[in-house]
KENUBA-872091 format. One record per residue: residue in three letters; x, y, z of N, C-alpha, C, O in turn. Coordinates in steps of 0.02 Angstrom, whole numbers, padded with zeros to 5 digits, always signed. Layout:
// KENUBA-872091
ALAXYZXYZXYZXYZ/...
***
This chain:
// KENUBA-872091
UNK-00035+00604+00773+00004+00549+00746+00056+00573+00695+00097+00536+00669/UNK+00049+00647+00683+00125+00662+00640+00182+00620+00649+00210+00587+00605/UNK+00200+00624+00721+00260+00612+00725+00290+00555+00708+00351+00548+00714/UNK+00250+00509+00685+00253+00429+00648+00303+00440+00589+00347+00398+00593/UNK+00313+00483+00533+00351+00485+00471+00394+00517+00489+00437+00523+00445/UNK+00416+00564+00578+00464+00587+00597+00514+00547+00615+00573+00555+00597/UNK+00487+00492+00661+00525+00421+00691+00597+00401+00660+00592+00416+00601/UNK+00639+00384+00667+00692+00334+00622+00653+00277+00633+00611+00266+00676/UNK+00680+00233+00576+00680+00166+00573+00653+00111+00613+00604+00074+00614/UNK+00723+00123+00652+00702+00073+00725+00650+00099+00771+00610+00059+00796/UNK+00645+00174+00785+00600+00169+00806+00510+00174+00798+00462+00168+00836/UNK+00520+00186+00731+00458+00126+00695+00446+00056+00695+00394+00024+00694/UNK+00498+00042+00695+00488-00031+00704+00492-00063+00761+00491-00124+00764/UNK+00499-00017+00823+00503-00030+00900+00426-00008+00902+00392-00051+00930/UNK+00392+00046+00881+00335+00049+00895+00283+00005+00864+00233-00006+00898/UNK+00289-00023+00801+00274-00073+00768+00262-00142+00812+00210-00175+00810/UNK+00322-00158+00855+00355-00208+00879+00281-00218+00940+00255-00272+00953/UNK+00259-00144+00972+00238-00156+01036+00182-00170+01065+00150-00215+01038/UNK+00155-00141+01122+00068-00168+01126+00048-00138+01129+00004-00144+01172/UNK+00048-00040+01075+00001+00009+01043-00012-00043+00991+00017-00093+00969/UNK-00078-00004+00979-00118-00030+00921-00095-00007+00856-00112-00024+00800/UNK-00053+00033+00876-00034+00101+00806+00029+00122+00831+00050+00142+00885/UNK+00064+00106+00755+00072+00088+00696+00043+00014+00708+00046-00020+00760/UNK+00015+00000+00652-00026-00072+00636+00003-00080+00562+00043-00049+00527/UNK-00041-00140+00555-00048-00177+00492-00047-00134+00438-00011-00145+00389/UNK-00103-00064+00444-00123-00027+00392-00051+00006+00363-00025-00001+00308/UNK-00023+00054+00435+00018+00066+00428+00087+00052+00403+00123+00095+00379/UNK+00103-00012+00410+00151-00044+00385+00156-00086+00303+00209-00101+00275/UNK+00092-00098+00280+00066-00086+00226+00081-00041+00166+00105-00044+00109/UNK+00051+00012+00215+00083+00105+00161+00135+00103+00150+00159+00122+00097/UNK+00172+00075+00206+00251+00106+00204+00298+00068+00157+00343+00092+00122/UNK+00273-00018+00164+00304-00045+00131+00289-00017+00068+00336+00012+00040/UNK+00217-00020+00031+00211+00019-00037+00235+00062-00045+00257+00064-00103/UNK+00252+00126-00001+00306+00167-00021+00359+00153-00033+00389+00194-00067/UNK+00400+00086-00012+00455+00078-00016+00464+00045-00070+00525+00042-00079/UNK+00427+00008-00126+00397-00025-00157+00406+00043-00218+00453+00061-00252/UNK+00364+00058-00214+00366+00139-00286+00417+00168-00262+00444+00194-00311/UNK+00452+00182-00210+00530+00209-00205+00570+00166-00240+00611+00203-00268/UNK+00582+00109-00254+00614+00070-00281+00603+00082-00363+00643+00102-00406/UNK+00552+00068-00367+00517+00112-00467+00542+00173-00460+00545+00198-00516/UNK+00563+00217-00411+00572+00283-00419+00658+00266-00435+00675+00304-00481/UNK+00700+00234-00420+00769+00220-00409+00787+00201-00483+00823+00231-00522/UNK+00749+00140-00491+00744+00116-00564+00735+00153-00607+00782+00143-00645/UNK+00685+00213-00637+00692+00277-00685+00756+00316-00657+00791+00345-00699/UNK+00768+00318-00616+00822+00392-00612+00888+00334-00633+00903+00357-00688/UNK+00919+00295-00626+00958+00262-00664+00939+00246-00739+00972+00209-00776/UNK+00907+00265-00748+00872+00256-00842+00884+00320-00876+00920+00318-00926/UNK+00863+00366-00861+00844+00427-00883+00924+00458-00891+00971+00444-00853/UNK+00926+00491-00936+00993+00522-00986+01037+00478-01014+01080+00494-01055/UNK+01025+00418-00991+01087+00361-01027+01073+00345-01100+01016+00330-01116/UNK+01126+00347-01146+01108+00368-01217+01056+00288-01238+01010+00289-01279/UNK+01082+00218-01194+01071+00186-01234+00991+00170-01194+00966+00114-01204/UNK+00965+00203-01164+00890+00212-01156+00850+00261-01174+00796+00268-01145/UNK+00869+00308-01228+00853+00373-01226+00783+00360-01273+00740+00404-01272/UNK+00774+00306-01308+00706+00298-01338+00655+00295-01272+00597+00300-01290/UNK+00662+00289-01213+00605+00278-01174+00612+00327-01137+00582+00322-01083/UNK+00651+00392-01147+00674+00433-01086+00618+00474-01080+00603+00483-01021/UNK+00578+00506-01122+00510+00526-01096+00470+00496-01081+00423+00534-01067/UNK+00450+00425-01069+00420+00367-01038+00420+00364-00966+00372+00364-00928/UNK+00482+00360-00953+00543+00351-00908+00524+00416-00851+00527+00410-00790/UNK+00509+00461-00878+00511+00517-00847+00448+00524-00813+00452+00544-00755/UNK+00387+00511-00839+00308+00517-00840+00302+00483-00772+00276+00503-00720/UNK+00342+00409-00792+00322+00350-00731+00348+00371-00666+00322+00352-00614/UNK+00420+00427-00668+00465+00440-00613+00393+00487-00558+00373+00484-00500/UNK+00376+00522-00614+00347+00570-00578+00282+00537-00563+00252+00576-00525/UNK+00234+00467-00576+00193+00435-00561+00191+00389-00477+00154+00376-00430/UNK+00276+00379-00511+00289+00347-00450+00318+00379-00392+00318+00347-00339/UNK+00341+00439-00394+00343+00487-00341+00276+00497-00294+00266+00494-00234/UNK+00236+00509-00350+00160+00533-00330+00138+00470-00277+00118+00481-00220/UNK+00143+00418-00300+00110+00354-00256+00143+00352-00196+00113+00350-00142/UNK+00214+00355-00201+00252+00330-00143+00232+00404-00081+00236+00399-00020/UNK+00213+00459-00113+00223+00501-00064+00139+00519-00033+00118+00561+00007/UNK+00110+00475-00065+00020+00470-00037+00018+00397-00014-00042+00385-00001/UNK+00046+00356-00005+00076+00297+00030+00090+00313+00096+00061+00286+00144/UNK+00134+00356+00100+00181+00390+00164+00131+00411+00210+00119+00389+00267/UNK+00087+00483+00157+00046+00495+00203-00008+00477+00228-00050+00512+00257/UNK-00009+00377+00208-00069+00358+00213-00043+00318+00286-00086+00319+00330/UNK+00016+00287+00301+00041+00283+00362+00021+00325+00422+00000+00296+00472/UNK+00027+00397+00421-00022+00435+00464-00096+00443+00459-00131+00470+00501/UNK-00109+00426+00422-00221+00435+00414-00221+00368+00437-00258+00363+00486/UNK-00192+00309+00420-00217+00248+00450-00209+00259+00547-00259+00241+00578/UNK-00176+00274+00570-00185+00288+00647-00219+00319+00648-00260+00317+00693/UNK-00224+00366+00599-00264+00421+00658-00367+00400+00621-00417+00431+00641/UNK-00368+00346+00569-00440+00333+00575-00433+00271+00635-00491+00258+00651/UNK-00403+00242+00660-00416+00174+00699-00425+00208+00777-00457+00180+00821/UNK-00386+00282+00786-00412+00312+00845-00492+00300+00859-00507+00253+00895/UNK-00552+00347+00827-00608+00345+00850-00640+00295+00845-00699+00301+00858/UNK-00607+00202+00818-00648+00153+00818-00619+00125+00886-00656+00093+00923/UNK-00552+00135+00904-00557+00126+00974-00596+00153+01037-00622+00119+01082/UNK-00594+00206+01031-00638+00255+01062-00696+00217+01082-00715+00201+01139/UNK-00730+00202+01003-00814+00195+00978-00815+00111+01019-00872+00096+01038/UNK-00765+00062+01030-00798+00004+01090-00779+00007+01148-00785-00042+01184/UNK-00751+00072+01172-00762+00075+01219-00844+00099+01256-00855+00101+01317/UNK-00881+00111+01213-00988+00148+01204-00976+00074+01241-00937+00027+01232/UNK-01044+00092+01298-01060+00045+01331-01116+00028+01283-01151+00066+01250/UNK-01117-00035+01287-01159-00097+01252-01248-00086+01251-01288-00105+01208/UNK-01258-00050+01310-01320-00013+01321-01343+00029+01296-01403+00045+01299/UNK-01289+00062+01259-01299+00137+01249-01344+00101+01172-01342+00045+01146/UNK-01383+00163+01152-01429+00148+01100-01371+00181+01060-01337+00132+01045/UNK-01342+00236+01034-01292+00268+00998-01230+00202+00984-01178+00218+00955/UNK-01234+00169+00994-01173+00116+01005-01165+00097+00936-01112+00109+00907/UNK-01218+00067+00907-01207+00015+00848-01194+00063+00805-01133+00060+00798/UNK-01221+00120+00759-01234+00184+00732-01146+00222+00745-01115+00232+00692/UNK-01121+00236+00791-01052+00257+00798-00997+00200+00791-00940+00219+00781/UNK-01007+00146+00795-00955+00075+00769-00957+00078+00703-00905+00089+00671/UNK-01031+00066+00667-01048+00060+00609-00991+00096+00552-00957+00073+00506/UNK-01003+00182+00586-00975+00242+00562-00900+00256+00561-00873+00288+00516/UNK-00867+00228+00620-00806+00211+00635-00786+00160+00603-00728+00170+00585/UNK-00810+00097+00581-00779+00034+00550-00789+00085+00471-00732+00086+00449/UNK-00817+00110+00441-00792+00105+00378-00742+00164+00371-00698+00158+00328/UNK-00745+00224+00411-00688+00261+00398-00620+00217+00410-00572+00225+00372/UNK-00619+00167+00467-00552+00121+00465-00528+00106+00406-00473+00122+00382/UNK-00585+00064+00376-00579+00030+00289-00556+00076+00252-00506+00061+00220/UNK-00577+00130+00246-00578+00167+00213-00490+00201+00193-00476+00219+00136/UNK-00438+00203+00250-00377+00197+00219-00310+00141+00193-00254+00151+00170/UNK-00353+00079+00211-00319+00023+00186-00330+00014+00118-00292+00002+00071/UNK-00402+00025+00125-00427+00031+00043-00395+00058+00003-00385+00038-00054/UNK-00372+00115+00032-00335+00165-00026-00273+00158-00032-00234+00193-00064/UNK-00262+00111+00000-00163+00083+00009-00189+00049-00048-00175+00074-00103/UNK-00230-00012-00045-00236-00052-00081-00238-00037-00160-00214-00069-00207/UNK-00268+00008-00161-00290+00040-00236-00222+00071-00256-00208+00058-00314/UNK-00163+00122-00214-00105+00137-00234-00075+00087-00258-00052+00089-00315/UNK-00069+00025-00215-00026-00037-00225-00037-00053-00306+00006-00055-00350/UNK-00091-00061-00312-00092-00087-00360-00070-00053-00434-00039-00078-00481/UNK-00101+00025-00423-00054+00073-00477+00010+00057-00462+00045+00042-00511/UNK+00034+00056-00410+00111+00051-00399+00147-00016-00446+00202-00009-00471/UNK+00105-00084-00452+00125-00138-00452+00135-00133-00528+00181-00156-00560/UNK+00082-00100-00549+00072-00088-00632+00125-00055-00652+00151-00071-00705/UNK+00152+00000-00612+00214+00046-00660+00257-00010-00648+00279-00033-00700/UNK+00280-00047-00584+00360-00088-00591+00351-00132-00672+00394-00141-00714/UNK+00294-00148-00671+00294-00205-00737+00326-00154-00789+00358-00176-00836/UNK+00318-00087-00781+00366-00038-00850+00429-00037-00839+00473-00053-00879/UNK+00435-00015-00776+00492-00009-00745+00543-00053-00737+00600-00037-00720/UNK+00520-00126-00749+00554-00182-00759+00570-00197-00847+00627-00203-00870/UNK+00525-00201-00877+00523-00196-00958+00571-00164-00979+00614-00185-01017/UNK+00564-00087-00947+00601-00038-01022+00653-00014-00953+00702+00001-00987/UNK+00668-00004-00900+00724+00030-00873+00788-00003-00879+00800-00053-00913/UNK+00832+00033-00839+00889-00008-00835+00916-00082-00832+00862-00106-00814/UNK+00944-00118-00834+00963-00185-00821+00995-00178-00779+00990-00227-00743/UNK+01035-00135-00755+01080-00122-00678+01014-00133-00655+01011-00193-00643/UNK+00967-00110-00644+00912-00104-00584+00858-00131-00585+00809-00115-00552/UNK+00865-00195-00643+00802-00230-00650+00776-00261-00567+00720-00276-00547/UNK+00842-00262-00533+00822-00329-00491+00774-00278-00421+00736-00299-00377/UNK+00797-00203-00437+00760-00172-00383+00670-00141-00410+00628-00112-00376/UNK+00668-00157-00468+00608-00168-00483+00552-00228-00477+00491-00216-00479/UNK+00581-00295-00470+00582-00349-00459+00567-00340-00360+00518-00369-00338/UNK+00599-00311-00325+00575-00290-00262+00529-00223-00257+00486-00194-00223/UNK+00553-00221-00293+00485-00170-00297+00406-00198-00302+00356-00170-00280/UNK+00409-00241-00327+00358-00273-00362+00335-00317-00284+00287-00302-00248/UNK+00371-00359-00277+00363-00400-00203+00327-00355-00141+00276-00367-00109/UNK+00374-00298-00138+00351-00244-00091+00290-00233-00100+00255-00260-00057/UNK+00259-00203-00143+00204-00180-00159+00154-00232-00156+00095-00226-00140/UNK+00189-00293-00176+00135-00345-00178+00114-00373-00107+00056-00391-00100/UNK+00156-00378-00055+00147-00391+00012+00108-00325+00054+00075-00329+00106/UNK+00124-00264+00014+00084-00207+00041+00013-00233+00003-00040-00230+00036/UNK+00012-00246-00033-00086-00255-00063-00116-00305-00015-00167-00298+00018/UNK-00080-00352-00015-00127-00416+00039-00109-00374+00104-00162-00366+00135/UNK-00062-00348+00133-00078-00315+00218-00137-00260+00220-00169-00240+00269/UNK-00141-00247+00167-00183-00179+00141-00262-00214+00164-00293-00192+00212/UNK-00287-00275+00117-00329-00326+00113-00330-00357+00160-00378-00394+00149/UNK-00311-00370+00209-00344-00388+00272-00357-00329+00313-00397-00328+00359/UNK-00317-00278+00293-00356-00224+00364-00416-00190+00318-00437-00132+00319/UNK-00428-00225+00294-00492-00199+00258-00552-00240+00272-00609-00219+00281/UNK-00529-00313+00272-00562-00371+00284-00572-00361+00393-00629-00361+00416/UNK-00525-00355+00429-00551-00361+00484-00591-00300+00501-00615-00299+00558/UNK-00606-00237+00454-00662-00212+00462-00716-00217+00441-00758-00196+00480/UNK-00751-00251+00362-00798-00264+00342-00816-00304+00383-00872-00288+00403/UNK-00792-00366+00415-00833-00425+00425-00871-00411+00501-00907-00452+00530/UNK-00851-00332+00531-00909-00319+00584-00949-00280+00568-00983-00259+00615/UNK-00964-00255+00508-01019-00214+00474-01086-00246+00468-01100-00295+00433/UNK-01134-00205+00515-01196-00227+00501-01243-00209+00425-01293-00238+00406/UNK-01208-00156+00394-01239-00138+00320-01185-00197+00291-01125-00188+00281/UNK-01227-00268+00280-01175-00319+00236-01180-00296+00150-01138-00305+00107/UNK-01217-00277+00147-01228-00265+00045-01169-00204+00034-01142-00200-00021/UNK-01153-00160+00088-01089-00131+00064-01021-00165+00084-00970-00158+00051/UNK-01025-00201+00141-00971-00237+00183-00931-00298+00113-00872-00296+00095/UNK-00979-00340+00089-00998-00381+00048-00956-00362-00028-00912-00394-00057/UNK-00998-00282-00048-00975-00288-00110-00897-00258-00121-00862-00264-00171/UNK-00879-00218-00051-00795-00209-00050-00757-00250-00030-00698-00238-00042/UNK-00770-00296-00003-00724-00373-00005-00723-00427-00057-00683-00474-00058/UNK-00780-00412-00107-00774-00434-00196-00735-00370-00217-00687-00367-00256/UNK-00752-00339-00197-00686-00278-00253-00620-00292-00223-00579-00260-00256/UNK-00598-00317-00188-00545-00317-00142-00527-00381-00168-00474-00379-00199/UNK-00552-00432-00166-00539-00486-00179-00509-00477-00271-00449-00486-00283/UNK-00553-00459-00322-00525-00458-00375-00474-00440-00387-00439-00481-00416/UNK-00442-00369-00372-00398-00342-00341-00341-00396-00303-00331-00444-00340/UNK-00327-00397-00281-00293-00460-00262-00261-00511-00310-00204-00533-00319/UNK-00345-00524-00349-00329-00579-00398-00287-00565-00446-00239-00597-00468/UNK-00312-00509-00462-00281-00469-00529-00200-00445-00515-00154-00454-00555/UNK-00195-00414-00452-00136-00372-00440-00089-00424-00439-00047-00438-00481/UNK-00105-00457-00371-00040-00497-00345-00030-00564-00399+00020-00598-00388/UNK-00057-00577-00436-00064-00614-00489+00006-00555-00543+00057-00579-00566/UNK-00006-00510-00549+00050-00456-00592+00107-00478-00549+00148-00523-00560/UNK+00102-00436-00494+00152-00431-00456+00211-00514-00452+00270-00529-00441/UNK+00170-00536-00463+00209-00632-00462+00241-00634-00516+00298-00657-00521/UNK+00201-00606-00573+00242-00606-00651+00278-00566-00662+00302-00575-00718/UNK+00296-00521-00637+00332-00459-00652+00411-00471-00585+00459-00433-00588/UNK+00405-00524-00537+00447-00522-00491+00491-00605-00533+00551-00616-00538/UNK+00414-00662-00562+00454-00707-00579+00491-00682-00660+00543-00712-00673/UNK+00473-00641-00702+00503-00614-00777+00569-00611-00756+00612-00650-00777/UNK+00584-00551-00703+00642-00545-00672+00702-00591-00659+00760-00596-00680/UNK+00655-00628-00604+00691-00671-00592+00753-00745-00625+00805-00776-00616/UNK+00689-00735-00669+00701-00794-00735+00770-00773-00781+00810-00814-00805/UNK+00772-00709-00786+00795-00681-00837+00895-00709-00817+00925-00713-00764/UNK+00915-00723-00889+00982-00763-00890+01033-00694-00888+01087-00709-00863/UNK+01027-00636-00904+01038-00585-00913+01009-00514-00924+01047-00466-00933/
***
């Protein structure tokens, strides 16, 4: 599945578009969050050396390189999400008979979870720096922090359901259970930021 971050555009979004399973939800998720902390990444580099931000310019700098970090484990979370949804396809195709069946789904559904989850958890670091990145950066670029913020926030809920249509076929429910309360708070907490940090923006007369 390398060749997914090789693609242009369209034809991500033609493969997106089609009736592979992959690129999915997960995938498109990451990407948007990358595009999301690319935007926080845009916002510091217009901040940084301009005299009349120079009180935050080592601030400024910390978050650039925070938000580099997310957007580019985002990216490569676009390729791990295909390539964990491979062996859960695989795993229904086990005939129904087979005693190994439930035991290899089981094992396959949480490695699935397992990279939305971690979109999810970027997103949300991600969502936290725009709220700086909106505060103290530029005013030329408040408004791409402000999408930034949206991005990321629509990447946490795509994140949160491909997390959700794998817990809810887990026969271990006490772990299925307690990562869809962590998921859920998450949610509460994030996209709850992400709303305030897109409406601050928005509001703002200047």
């Amino acid at each position: 599945m390398a060749e997914l971050l090789e693609q242009s555009l369209k034809e991500f979004a033609d493969a997106l578009a089609s009736r592979s399973a992959v690129p999915g939800g997960g995938g498109a998720s990451a990407l948007a969050g990358a595009l999301g902390a690319a935007l926080g990444c845009m916002v510091g580099e217009l901040t940084v050396g301009k005299k009349t931000y120079a009180a935050v310019e080592a601030e400024m700098r910390t978050l650039l390189v925070r938000a580099g970090a997310l957007r580019d484990r985002m990216l490569d979370c676009v390729e791990r999400d295909a390539e964990a949804f491979a062996p859960l396809a695989k795993a229904y195709g086990i005939p129904r008979d087979d005693p190994e069946r439930e035991a290899v789904l089981e094992r396959c559904l949480r490695r699935a979870a397992a990279v939305p989850l971690e979109i999810l958890e970027l997103c949300c670091e991600a969502i936290a720096l725009q709220r700086d990145f909106a505060h103290k950066g530029s005013r030329l670029a408040v408004s791409d922090a402000a999408t930034g913020a949206a991005l990321c926030r629509g990447a946490l809920y795509g994140a949160a359901a491909n997390v959700r249509v794998n817990t809810r076929l887990m026969r271990d429910r006490a772990w299925a259970e307690a990562t869809e309360a962590h998921v859920a708070a998450r949610l509460a907490s994030f996209g709850a930021l992400a709303d305030e940090i897109f409406m601050d923006v928005y509001g703002r007369d200047k």
